[in-house]
Backbone as ProteinMPNN parsed JSONL, in Angstrom:
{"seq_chain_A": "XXXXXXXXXXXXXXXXXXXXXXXXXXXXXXXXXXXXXXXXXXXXXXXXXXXXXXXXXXXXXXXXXXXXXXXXXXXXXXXXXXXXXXXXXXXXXXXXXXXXXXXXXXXXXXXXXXXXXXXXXXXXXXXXXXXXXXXXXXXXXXXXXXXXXXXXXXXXXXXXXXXXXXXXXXXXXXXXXXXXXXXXXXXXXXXXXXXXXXX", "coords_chain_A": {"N_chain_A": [[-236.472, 118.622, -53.961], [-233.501, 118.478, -52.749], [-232.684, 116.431, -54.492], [-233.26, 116.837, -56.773], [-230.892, 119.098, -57.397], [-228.923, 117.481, -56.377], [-228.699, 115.55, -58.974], [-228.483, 117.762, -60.229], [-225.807, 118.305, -59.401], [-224.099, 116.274, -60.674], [-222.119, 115.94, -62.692], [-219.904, 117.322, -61.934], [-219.661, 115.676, -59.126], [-218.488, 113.934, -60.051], [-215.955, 114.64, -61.257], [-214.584, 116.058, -58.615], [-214.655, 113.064, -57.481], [-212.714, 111.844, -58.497], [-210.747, 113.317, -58.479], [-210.03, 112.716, -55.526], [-209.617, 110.374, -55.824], [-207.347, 110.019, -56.872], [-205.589, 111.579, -55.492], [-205.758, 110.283, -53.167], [-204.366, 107.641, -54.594], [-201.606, 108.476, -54.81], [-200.695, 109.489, -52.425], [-200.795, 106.88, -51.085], [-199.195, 105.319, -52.838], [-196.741, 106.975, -52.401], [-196.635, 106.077, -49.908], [-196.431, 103.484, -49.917], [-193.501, 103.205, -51.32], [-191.79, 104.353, -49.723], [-191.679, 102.284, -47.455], [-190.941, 100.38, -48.798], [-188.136, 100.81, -49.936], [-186.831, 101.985, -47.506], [-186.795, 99.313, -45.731], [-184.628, 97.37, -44.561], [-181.97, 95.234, -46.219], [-179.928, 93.027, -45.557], [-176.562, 92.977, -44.69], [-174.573, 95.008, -47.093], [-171.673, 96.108, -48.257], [-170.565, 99.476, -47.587], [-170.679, 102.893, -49.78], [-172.318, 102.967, -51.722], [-173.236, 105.014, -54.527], [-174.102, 106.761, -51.869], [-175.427, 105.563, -50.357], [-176.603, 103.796, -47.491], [-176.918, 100.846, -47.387], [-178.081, 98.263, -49.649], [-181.075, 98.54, -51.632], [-181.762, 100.858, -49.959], [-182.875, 104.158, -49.197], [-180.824, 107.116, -49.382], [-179.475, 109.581, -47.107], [-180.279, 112.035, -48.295], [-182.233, 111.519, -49.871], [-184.527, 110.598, -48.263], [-184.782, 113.08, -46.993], [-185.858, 114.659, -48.565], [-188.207, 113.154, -49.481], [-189.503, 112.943, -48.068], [-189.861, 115.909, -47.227], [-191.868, 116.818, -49.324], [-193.668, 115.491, -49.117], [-194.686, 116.082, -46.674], [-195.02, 119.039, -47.35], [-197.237, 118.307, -49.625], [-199.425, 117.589, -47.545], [-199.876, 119.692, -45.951], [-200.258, 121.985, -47.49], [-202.746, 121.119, -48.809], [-204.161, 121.025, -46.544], [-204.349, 123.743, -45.596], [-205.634, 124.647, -48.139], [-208.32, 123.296, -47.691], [-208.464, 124.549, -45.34], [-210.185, 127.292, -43.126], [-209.065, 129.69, -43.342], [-209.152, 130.877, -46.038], [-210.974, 132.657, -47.237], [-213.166, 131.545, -49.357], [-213.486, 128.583, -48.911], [-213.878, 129.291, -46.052], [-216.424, 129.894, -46.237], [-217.927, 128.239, -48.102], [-217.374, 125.656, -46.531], [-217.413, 126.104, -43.881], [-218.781, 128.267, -42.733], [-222.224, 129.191, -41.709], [-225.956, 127.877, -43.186], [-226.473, 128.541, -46.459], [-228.312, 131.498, -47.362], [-229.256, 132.573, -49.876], [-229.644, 132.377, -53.095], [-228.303, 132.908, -56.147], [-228.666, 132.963, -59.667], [-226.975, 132.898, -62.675], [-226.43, 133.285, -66.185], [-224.537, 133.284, -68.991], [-223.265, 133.627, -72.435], [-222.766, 134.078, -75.304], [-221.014, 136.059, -74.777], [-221.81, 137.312, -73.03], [-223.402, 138.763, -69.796], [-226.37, 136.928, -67.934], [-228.023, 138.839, -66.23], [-230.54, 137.631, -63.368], [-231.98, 140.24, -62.514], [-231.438, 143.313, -62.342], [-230.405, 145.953, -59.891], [-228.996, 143.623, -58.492], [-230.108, 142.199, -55.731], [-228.676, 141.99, -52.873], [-228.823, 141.197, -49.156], [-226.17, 142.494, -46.677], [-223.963, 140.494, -44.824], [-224.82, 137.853, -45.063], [-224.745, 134.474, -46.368], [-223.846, 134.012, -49.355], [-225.117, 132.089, -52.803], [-223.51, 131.739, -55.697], [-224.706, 130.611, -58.786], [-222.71, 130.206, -61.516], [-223.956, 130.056, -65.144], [-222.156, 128.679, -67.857], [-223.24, 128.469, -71.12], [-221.611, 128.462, -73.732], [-218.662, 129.413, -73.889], [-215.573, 129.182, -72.001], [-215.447, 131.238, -69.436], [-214.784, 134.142, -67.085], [-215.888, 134.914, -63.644], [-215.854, 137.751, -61.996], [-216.085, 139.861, -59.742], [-216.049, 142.816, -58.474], [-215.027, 145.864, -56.185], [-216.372, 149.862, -56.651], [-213.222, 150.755, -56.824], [-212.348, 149.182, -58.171], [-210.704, 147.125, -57.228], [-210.588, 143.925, -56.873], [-213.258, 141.676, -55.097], [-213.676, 138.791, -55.27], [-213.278, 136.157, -57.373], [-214.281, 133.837, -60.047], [-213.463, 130.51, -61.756], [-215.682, 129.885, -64.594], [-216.435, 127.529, -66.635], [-218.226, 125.641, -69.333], [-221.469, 124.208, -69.449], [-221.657, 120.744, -68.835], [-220.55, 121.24, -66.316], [-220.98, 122.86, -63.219], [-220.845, 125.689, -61.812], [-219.911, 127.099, -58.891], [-219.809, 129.546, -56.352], [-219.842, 130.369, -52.668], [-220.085, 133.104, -51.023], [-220.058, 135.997, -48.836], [-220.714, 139.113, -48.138], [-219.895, 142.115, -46.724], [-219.575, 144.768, -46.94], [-221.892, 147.335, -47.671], [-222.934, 148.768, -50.78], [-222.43, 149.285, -54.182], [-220.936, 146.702, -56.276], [-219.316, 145.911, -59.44], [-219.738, 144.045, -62.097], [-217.024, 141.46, -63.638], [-215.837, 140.037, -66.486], [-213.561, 137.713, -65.851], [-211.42, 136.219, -67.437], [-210.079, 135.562, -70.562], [-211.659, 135.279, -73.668], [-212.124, 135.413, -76.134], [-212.718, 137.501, -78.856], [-214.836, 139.309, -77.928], [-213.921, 139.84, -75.475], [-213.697, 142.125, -74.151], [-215.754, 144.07, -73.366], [-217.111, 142.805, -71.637], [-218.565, 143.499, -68.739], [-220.564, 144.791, -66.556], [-221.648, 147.667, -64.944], [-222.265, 148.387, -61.752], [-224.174, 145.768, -61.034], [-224.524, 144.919, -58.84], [-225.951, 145.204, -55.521], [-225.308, 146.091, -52.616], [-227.283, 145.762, -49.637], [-227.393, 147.034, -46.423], [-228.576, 146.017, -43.121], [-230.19, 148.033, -41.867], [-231.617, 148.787, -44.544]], "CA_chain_A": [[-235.545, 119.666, -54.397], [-232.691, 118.247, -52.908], [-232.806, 115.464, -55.131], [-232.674, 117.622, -57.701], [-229.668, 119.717, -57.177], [-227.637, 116.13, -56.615], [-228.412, 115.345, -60.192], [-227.866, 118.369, -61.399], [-223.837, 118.109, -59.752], [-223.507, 114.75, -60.607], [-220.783, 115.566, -63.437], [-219.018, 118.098, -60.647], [-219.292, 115.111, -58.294], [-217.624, 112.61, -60.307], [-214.851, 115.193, -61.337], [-214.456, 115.323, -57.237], [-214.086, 112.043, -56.644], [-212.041, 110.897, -59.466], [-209.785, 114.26, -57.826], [-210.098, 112.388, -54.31], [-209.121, 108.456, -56.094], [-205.972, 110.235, -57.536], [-204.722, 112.083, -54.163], [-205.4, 108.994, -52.208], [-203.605, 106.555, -54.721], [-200.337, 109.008, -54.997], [-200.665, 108.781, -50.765], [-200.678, 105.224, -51.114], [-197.373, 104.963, -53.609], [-195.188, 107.891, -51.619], [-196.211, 105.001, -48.287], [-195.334, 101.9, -50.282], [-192.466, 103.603, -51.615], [-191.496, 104.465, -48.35], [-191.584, 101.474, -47.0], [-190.024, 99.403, -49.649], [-187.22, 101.904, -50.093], [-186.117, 101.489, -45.899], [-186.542, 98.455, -45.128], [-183.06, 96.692, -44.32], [-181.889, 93.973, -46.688], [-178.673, 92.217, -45.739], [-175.689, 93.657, -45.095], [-173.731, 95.036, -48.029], [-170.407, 97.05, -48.466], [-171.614, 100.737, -47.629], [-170.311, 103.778, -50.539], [-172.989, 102.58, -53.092], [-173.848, 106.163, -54.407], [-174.232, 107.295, -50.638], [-177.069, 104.409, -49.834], [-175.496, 102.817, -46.598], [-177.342, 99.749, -47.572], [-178.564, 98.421, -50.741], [-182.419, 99.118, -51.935], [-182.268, 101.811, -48.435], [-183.02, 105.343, -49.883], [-179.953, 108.108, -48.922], [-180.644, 110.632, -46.115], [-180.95, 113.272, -48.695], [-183.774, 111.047, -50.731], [-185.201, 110.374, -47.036], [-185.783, 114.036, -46.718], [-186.686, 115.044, -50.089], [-189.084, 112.762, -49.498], [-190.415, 113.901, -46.292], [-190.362, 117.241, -47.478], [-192.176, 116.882, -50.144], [-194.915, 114.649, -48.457], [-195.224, 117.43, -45.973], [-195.671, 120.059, -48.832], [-198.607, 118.046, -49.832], [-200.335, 117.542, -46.806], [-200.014, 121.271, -45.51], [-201.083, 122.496, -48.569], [-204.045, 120.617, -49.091], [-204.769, 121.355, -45.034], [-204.162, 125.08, -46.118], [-206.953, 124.727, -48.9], [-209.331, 123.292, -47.222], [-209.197, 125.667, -43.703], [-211.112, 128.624, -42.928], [-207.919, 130.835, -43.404], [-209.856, 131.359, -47.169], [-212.645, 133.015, -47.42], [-213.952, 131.13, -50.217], [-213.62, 127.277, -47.756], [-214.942, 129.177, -45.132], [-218.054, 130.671, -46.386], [-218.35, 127.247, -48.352], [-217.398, 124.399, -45.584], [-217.702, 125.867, -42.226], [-220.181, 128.682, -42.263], [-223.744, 128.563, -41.632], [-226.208, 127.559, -44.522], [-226.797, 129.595, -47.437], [-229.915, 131.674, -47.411], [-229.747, 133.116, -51.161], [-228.701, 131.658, -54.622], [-228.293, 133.851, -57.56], [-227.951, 132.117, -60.364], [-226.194, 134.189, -63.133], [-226.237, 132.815, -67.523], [-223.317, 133.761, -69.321], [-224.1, 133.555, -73.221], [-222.076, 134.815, -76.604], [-219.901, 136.853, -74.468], [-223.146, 138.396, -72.295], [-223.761, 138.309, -68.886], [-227.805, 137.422, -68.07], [-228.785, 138.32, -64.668], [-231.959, 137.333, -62.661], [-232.482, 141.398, -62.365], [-230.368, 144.627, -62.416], [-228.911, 145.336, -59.917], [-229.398, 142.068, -58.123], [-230.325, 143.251, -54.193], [-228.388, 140.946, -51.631], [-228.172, 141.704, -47.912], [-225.0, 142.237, -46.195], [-223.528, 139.681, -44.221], [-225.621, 136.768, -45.025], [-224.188, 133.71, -47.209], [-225.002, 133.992, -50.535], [-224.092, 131.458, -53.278], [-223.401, 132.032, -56.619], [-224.231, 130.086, -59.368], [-222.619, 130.667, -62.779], [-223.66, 128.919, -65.592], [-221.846, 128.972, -69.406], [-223.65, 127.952, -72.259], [-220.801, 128.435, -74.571], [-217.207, 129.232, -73.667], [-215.302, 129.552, -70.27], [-215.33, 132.729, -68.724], [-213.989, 133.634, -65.807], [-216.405, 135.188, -63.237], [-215.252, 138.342, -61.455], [-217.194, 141.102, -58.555], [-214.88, 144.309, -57.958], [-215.367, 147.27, -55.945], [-215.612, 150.697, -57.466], [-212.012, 151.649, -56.959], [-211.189, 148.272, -59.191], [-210.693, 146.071, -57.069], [-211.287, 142.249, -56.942], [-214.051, 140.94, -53.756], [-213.911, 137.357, -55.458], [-213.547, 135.439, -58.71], [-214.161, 131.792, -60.299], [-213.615, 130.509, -63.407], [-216.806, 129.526, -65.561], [-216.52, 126.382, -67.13], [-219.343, 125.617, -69.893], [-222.107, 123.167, -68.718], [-222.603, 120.429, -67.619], [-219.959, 121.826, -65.01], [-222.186, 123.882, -62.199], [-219.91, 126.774, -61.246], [-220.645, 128.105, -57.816], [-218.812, 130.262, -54.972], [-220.361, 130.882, -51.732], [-219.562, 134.469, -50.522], [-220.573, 136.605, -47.702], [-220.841, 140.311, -48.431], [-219.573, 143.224, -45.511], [-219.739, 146.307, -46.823], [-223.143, 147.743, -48.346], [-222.674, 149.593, -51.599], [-222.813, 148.822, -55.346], [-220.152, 146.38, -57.168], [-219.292, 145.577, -60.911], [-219.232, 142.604, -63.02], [-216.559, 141.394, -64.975], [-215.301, 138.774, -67.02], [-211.966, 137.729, -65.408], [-210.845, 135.271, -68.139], [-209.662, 136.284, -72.187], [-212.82, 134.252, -74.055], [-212.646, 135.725, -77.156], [-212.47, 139.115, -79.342], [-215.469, 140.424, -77.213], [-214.16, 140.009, -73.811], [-213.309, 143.593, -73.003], [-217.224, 144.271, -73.331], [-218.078, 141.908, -70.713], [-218.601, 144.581, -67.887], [-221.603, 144.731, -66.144], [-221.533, 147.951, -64.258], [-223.469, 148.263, -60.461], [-224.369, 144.891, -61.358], [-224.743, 144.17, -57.381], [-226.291, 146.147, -54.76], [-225.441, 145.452, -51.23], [-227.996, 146.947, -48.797], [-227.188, 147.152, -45.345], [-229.588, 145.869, -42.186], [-231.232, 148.837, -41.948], [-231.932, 149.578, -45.424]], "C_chain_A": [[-234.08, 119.277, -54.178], [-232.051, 117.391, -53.62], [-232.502, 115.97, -56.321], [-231.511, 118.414, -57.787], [-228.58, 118.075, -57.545], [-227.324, 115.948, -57.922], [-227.749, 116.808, -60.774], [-226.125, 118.591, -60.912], [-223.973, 117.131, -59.947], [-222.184, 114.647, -61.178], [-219.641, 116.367, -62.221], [-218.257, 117.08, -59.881], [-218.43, 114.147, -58.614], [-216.207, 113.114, -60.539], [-214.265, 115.451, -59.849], [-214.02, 114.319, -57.019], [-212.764, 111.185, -57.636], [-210.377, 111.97, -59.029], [-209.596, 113.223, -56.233], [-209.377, 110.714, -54.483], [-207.375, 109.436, -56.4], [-204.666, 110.514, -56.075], [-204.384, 110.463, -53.613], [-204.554, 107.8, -53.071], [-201.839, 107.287, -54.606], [-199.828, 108.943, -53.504], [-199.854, 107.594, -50.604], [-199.041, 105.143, -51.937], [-196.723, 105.6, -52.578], [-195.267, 106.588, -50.124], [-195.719, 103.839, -48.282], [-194.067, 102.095, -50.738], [-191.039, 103.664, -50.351], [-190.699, 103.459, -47.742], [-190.655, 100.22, -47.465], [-188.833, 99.863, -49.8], [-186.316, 101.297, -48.613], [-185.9, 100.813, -45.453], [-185.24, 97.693, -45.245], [-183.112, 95.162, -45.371], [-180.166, 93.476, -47.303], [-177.83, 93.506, -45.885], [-174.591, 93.198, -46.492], [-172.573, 95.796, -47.662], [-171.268, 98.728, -48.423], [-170.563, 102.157, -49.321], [-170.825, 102.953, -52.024], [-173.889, 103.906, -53.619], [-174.378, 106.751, -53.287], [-175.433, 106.792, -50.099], [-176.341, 103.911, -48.412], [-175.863, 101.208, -46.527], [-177.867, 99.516, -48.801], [-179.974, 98.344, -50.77], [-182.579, 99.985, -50.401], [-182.078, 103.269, -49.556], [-181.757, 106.245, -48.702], [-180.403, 109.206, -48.101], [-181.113, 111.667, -46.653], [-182.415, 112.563, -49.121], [-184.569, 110.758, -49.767], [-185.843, 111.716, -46.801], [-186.455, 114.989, -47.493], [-188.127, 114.599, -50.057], [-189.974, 112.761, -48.129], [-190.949, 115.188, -46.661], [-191.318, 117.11, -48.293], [-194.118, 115.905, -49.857], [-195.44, 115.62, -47.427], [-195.718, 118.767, -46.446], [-197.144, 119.984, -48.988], [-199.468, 118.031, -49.062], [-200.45, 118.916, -46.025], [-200.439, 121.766, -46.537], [-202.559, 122.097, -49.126], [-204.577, 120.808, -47.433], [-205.253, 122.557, -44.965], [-205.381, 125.779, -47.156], [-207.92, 124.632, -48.432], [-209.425, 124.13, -45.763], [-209.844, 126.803, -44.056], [-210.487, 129.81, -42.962], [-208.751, 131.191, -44.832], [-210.924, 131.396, -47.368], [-213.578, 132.225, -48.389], [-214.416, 129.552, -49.54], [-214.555, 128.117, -46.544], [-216.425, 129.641, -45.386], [-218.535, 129.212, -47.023], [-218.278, 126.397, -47.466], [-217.851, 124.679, -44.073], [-218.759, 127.205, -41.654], [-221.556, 128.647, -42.349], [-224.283, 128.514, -42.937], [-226.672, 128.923, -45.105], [-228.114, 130.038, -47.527], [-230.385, 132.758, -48.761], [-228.971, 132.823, -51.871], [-228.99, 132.845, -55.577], [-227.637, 133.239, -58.25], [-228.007, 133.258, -62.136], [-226.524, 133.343, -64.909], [-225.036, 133.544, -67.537], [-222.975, 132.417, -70.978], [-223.334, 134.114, -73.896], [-221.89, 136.097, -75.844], [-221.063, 137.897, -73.676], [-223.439, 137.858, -71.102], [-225.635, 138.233, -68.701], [-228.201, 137.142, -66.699], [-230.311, 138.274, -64.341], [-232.485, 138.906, -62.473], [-231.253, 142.205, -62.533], [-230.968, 145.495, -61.536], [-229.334, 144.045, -58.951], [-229.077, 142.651, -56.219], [-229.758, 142.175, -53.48], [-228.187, 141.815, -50.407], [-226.922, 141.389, -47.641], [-225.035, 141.501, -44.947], [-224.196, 138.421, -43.719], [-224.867, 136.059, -46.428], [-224.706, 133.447, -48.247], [-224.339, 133.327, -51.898], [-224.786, 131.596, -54.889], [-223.152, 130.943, -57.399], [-224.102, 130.296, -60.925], [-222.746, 129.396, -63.658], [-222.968, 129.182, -66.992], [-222.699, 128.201, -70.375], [-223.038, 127.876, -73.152], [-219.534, 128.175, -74.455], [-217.053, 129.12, -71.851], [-214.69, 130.886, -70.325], [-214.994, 133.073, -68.035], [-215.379, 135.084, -65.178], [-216.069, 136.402, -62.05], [-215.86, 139.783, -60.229], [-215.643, 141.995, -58.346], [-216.113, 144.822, -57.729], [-215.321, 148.052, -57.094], [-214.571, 151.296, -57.469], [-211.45, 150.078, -57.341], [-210.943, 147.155, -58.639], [-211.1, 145.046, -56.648], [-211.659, 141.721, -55.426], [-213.486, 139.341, -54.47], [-213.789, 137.315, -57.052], [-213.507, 134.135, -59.119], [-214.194, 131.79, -61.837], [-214.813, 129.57, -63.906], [-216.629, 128.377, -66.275], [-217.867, 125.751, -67.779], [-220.152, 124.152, -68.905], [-221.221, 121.669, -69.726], [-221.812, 120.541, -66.299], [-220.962, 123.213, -64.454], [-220.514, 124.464, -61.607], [-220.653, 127.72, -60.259], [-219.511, 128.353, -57.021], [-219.613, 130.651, -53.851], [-219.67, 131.883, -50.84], [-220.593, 135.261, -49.348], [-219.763, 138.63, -47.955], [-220.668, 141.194, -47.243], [-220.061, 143.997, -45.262], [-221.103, 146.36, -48.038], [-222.368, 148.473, -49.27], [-222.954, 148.714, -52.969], [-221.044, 147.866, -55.856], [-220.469, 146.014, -58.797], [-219.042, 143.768, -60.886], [-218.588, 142.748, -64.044], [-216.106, 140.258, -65.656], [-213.983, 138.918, -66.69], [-210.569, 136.954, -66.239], [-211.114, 135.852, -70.077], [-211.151, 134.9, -72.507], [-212.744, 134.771, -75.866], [-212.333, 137.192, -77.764], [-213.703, 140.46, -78.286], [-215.128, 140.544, -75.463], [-213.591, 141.265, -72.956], [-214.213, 144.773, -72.674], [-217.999, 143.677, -72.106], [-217.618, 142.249, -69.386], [-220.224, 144.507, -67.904], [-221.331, 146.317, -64.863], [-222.757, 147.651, -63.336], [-224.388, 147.282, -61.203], [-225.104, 144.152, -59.771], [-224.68, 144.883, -56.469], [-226.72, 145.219, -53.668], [-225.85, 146.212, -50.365], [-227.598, 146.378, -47.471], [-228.408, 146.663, -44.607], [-230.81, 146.895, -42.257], [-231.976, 149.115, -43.059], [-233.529, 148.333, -46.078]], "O_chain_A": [[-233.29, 119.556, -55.08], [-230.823, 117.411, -53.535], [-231.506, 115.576, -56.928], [-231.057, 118.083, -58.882], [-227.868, 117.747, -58.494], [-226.165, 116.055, -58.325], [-226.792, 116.923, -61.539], [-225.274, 118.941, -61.729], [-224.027, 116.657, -58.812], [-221.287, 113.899, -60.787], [-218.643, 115.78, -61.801], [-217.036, 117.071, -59.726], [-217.714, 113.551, -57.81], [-215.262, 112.403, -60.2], [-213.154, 114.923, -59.807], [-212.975, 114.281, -56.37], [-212.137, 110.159, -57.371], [-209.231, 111.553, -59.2], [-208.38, 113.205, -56.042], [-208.814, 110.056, -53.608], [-206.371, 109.055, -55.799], [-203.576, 110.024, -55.781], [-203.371, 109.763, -53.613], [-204.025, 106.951, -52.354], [-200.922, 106.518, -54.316], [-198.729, 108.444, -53.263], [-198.719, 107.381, -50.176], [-197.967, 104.903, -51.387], [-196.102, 104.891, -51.786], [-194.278, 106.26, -49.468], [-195.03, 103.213, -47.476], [-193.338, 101.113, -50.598], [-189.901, 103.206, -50.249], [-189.493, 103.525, -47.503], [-189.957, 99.427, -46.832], [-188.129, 98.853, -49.799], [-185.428, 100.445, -48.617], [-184.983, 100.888, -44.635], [-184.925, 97.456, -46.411], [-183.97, 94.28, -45.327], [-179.538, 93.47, -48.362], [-177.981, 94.517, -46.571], [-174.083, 92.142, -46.87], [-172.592, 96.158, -46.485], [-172.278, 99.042, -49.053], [-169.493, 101.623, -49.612], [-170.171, 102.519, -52.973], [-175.069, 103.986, -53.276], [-175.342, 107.448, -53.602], [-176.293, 107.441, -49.503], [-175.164, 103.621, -48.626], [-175.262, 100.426, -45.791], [-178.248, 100.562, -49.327], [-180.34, 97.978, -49.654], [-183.568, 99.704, -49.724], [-181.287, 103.328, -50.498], [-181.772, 106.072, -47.483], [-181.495, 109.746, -48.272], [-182.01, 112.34, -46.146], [-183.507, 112.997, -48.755], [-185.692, 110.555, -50.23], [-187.032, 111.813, -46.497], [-187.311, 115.83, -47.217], [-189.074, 115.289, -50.433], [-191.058, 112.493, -47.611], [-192.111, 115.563, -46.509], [-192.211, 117.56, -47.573], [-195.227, 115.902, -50.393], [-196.639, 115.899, -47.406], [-196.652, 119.416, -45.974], [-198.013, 120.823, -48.749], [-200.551, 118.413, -49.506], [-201.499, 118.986, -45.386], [-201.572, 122.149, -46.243], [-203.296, 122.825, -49.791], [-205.792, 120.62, -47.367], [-206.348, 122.76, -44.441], [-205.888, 126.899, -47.09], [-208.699, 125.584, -48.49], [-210.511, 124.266, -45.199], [-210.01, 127.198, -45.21], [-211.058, 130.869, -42.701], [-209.19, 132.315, -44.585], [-211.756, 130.526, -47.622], [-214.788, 132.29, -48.167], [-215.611, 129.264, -49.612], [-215.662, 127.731, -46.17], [-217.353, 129.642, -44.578], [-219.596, 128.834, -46.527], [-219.437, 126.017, -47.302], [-218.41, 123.911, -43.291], [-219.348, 127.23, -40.574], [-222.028, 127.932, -43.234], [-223.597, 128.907, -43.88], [-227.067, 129.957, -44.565], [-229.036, 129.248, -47.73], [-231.378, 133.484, -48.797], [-227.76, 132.869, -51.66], [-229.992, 133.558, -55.538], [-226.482, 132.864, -58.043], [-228.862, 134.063, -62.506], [-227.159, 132.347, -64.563], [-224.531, 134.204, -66.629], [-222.68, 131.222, -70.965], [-222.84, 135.022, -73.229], [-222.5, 137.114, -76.174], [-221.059, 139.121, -73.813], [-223.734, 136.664, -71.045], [-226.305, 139.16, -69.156], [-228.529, 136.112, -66.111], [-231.158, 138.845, -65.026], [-233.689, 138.877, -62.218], [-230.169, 141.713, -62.845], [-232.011, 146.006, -61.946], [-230.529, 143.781, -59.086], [-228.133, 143.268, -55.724], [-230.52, 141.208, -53.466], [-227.58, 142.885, -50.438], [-226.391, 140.367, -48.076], [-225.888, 141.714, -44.085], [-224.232, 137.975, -42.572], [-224.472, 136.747, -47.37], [-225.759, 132.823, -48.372], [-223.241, 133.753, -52.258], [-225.967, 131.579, -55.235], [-222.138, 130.254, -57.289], [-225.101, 130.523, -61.607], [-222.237, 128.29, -63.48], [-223.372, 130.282, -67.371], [-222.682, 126.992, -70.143], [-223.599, 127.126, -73.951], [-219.064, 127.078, -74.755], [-217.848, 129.031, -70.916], [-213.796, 131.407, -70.992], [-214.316, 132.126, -67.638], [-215.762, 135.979, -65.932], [-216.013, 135.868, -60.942], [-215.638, 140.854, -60.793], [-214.49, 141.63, -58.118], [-217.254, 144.728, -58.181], [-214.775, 147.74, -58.152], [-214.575, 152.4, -58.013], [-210.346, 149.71, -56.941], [-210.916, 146.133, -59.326], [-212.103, 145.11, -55.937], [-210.784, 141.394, -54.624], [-212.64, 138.84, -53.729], [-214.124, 138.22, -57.816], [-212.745, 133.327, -58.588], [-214.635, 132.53, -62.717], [-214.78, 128.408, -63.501], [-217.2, 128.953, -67.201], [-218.684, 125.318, -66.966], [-219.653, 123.407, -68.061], [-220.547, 121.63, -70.755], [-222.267, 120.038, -65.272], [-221.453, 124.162, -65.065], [-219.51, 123.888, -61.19], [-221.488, 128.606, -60.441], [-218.495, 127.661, -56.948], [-220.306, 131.599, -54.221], [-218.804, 131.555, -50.029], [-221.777, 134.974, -49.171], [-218.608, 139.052, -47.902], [-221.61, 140.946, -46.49], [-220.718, 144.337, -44.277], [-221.233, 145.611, -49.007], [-221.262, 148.881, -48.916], [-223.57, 147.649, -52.93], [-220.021, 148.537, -55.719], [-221.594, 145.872, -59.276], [-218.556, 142.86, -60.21], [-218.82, 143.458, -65.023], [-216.078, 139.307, -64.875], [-213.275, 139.869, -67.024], [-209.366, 136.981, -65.975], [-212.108, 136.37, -70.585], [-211.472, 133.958, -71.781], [-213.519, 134.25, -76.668], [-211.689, 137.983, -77.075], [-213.599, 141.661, -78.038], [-215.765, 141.08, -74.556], [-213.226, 141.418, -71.79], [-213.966, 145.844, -72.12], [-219.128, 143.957, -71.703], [-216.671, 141.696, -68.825], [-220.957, 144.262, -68.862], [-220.774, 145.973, -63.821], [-223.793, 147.058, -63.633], [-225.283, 147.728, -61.922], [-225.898, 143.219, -59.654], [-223.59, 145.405, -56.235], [-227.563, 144.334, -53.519], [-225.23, 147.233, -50.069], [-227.466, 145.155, -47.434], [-229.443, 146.784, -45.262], [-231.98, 146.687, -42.58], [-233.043, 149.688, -42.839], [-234.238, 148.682, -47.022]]}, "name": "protein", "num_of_chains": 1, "seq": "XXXXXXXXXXXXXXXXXXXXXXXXXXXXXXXXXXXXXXXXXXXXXXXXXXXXXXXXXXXXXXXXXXXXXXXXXXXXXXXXXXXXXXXXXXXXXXXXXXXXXXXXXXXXXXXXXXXXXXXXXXXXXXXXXXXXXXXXXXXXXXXXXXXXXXXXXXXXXXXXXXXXXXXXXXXXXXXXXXXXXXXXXXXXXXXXXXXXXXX"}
């Protein structure tokens, strides 16, 4: 089984890593840049556009480029922590002990049942698939508003979110993304019924 799953991300995984070659070569330039940029070569006459040496980068382009390297790596630190519910229910909490896996079809959602019974506060991962367009994948309360949403992306992209549910009660489904002339149809009410321990 797990064998299976791998294949079926394989295209996911390669869009991943071909995301993971890009970061790490832009890394790599801002450090050779860096480096080639500072290093001392021979004194020159200093008031060369405010360089105090020639090929030395200026203290503003020194901290432009600091800043801006610090940007990236707090922000991508920021993504991946547990400050977002969507990283932590995916990277750092315990394993998932229910999949629901969802179609999504000429502008129609097709679930595994109505309303689809999950317990509260157990990790439960969602996978959407498109057969046609991209959709965008959306759970509200009933006073409107938005628990979670992902955007749908037709196959052979596997669209999943791993979420963890609180409060017991019923939510909607909606399409969170324009797809078309029918997408103000694509409402699923009490679509998802969250029962409590006791129930």
């Amino acid at each position: 089984m797990p064998f299976l799953i791998l294949i079926g991300m394989y295209p996911q995984f390669i869009i991943e890593m071909i995301y993971f070659v890009i970061i790490s070569i832009v890394v790599v330039f801002l450090a050779v840049f860096y480096f080639l940029t500072s290093r001392r070569r021979g004194s020159v006459e200093s008031g060369h556009a405010g360089h105090d040496r020639e090929g030395e980068m200026g203290r503003g382009e020194k901290r432009w480029l600091i800043f801006l390297f610090s940007v990236t790596i707090i922000g991508n630190l920021l993504f991946l922590s547990p400050l977002l519910p969507s990283m932590r229910y995916t990277l750092y909490e315990r394993d998932v002990t229910m999949t629901v896996v969802i179609e999504m079809r000429n502008y129609k959602f097709i679930l595994p049942e109505k309303p689809i019974r999950i317990p509260a506060n157990v990790p439960v991962e969602f996978v959407v698939i498109s057969e046609d367009l991209v959709y965008g994948f959306g759970v509200f309360r009933k006073d409107g508003t938005l628990v979670f949403q992902m955007q749908v992306v037709p196959k052979p992209y596997i669209n999943r979110i791993v979420w963890v549910f609180e409060e017991p009660g019923t939510y909607d489904i909606r399409s969170t993304e324009y797809s078309g002339p029918m997408h103000p149809w694509m409402y699923v009410p009490d679509a998802i019924l969250i029962v409590g321990e006791q129930q």
